[in-house]
C-alpha positions as CSV (number, residue, x, y, z in Angstrom):
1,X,0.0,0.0,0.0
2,X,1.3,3.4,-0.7
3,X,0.1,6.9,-0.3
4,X,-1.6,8.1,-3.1
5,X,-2.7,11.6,-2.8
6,X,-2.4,14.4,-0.6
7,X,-5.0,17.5,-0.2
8,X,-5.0,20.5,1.5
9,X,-7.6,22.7,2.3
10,X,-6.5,26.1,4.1
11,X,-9.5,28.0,4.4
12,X,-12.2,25.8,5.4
13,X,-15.2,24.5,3.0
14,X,-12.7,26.4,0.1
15,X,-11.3,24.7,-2.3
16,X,-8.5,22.1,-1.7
17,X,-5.0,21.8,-3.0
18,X,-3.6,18.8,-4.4
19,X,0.2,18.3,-3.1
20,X,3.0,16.0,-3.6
21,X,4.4,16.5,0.3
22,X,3.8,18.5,3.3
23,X,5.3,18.7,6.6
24,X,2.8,17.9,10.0
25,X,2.3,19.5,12.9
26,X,0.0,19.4,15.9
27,X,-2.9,20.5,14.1
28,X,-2.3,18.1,11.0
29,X,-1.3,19.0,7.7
30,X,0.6,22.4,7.5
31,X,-1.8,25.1,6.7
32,X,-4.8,22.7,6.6
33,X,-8.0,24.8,7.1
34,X,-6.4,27.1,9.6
35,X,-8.8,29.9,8.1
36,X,-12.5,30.3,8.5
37,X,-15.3,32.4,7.0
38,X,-17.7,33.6,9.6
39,X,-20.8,35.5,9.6
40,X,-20.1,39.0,11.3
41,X,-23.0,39.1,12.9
42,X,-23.0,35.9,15.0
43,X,-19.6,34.8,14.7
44,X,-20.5,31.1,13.5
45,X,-19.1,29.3,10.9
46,X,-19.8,29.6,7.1
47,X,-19.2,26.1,5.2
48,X,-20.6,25.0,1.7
49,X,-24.2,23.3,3.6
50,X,-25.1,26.5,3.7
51,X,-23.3,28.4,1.2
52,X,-22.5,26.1,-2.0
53,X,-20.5,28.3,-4.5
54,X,-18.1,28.6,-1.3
55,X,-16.7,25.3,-3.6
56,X,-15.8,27.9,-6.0
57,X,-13.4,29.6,-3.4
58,X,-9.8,29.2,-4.2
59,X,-7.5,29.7,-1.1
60,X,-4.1,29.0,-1.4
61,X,-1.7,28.8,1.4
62,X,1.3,30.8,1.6
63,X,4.8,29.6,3.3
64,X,4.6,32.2,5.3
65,X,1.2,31.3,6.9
66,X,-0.6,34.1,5.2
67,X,-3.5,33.2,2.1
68,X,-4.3,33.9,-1.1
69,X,-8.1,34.4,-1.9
70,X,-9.9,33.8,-5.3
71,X,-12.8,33.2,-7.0
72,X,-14.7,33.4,-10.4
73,X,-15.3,37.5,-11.3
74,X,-13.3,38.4,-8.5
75,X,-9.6,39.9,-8.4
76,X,-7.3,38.1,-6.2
77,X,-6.3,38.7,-2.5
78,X,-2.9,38.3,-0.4
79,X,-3.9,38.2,2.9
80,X,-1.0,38.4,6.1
81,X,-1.0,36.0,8.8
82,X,-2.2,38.1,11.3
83,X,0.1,39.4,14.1
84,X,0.2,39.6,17.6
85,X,-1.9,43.1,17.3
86,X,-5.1,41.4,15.6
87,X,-8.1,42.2,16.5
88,X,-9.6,38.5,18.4
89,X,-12.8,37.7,17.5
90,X,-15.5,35.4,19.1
91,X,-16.0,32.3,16.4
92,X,-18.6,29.3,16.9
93,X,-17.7,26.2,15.4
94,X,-20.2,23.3,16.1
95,X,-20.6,23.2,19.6
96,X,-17.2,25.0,20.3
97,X,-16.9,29.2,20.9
98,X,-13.0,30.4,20.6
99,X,-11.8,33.7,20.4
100,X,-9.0,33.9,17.3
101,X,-7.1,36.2,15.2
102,X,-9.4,38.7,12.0
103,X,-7.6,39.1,8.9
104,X,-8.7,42.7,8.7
105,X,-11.3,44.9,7.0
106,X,-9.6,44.4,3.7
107,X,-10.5,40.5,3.9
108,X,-13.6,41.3,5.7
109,X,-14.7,43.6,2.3
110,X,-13.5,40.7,0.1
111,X,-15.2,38.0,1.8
112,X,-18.2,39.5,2.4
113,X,-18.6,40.7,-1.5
114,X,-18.3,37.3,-2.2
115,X,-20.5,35.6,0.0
116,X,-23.0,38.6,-0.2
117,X,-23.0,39.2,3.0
118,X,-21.1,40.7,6.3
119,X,-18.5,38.0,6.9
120,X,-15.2,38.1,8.4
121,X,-12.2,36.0,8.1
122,X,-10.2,34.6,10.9
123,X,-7.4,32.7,11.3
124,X,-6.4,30.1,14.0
125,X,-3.1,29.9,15.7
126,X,-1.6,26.5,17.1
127,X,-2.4,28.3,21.0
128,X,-6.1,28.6,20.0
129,X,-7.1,24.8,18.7
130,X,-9.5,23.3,19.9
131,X,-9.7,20.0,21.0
132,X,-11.1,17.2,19.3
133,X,-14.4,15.5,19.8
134,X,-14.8,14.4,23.0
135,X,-14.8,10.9,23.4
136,X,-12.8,9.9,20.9
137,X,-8.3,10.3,21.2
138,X,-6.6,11.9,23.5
139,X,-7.2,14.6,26.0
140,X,-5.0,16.7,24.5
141,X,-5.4,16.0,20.6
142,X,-6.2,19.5,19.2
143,X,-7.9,20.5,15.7
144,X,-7.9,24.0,13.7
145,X,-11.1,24.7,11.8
146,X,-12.0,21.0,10.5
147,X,-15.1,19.9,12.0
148,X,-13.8,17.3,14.6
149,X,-10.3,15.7,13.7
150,X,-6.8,17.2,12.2
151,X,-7.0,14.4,9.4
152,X,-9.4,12.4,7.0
153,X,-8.0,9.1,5.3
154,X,-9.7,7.3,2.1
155,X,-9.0,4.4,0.6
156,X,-8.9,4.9,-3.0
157,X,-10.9,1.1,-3.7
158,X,-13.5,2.1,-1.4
159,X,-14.2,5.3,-3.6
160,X,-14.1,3.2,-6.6
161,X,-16.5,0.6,-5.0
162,X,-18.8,3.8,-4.4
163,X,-18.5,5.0,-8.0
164,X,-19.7,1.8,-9.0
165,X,-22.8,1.3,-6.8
166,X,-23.6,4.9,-8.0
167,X,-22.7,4.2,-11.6
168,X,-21.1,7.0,-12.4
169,X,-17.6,7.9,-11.4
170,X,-17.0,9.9,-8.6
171,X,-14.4,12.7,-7.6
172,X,-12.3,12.1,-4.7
173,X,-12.8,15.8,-3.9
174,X,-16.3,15.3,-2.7
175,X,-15.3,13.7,0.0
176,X,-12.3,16.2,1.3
177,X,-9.9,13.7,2.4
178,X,-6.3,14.7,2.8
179,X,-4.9,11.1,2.2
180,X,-5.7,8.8,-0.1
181,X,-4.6,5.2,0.3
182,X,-3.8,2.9,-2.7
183,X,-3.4,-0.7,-2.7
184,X,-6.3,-1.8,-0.1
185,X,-9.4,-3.4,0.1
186,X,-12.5,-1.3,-0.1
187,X,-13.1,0.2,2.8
188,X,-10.5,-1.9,4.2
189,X,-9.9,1.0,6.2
190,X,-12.9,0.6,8.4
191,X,-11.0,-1.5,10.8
192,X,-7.7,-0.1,11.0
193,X,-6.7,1.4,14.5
194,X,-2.8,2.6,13.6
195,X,-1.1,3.7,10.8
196,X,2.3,4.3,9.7
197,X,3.3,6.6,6.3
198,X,6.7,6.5,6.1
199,X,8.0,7.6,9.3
200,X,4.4,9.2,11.2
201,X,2.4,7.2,12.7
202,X,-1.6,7.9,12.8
203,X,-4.0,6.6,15.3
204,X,-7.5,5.9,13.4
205,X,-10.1,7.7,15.9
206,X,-13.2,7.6,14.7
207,X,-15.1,7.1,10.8
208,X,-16.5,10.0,9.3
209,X,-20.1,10.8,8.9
210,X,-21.1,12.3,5.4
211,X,-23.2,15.2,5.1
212,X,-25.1,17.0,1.9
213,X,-21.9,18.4,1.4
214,X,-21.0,15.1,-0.9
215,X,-23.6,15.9,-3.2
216,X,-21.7,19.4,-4.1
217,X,-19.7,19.1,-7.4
218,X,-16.0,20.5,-6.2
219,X,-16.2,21.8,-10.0
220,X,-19.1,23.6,-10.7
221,X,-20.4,23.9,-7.3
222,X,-24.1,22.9,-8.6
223,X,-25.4,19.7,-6.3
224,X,-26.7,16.8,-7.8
225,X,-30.6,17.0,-7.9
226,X,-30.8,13.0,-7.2
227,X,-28.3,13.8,-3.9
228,X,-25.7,11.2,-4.9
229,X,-23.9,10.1,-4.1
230,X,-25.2,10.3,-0.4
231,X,-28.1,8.3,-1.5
232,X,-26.6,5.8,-2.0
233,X,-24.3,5.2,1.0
234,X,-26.9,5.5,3.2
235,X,-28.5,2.8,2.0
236,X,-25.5,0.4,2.9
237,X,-23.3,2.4,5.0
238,X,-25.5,4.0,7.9
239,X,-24.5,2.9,11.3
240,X,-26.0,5.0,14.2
241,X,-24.1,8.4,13.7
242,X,-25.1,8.7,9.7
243,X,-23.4,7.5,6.4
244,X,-19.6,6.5,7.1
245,X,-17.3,7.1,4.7
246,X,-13.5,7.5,5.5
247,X,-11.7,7.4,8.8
248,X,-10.7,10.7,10.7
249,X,-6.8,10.4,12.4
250,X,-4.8,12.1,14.6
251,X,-0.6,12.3,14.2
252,X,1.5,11.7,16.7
253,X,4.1,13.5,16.5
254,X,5.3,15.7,13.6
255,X,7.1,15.0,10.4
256,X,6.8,15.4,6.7
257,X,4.6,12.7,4.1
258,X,5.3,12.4,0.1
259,X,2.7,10.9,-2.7
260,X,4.3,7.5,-3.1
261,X,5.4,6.7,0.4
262,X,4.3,3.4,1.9
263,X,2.0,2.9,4.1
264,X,2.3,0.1,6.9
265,X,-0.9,-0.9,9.0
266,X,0.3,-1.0,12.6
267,X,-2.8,-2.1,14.3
């Protein structure tokens, strides 16, 4: 088995980045949805459920932390980490409230043309995480802006096996993992506890229940009128929490992964 693809996605529900390596840290992937849309009003989250052509929403991450905004009809943005002088603003996330970093009024202008509404963006330093779902890990695994977990793994047969139940093939990108796994079983993954990618090793925490979100084409944004393919995997993969498809990890430890390295199943 080997490591197939890699995906980043720095501003959350925005588009993701395909990469051939990235360095880890606490939070995950480097960069990996550290930034966050949020109404101004209320302070919660803006993802695609709500707002769809957020699909459309290029954000590219910069080395040195900061992003680059785009979108259809819309000039481009460099946006600066923010610094120690940022205004912090109260953010809901799910069930969690945080107080993090604004980009600024030039960002909040950008953002809220594009959404078409009053929106800020914020950013989250590695002393703001939160920490994962409880229940699940370790006291002290922390996440940035991703709904519950730092990471989400896929086996590639288990999207094929999907494509082919729905009979149509399906993009990877639907499903917003950041690693893909070649060389397994269909969802072969399911029952995998720890994982090794060259030299990180992953504890599998808990599977990932699939929203409407899947039924968003990462291309055009438009969702599919007969809501595949979520229709489809919850008629053969809903357990108690929802439709499960692909396993949400933690990394212990940091380090750096590579397309092509192999992957070792631990546990």
């Amino acid at each position: 088995m080997r490591l197939s693809a890699l995906y980043r996605y720095p501003l959350k529900s925005g588009k993701g980045e395909s990469l051939n390596q990235v360095s880890l840290d606490k939070l995950g992937l480097d960069g990996d949805r550290r930034w966050m849309l949020v109404d101004e009003a209320s302070g919660r989250f803006l993802t695609q459920r709500a707002v769809a052509k957020m699909s459309q929403l290029s954000a590219l991450w910069n080395a040195d932390g900061g992003l680059t905004l785009s979108a259809p009809d819309h000039s481009p943005i460099d946006i600066a980490l923010p610094d120690g002088e940022a205004e912090l603003r109260g953010v809901t996330i799910w069930r969690d409230t945080l107080r993090v970093p604004d980009a600024g009024d030039a960002a909040g202008a950008w953002v809220s043309e594009f959404i078409g509404k009053p929106t800020r963006l914020v950013q989250v330093p590695l002393d703001r995480a939160r920490t994962t779902q409880a229940g699940y890990g370790k006291d002290d695994d922390q996440v940035a802006f991703a709904d519950g977990f730092p990471l989400l793994l896929i086996g590639q047969a288990s999207l094929e096996d999907l494509s082919n139940k729905v009979g149509r093939p399906l993009e990877m990108l639907r499903f917003r993992p950041n690693l893909v796994i070649e060389g397994s079983e269909a969802y072969a993954e399911d029952s995998w506890k720890r994982v090794r990618i060259g030299d990180v090793e992953f504890r599998v925490v808990k599977s990932c229940s699939r929203c409407i979100l899947t039924t968003i084409d990462p291309q055009t944004g438009e969702r599919s009128e007969d809501r595949e393919p979520l229709a489809t995997l919850q008629k053969y993969r809903t357990v108690a929490d929802g439709a499960m498809f692909g396993q949400n990890l933690v990394n212990d430890g940091n380090g750096r992964l590579e397309v092509g390295m192999p992957v070792t199943i631990l546990e």
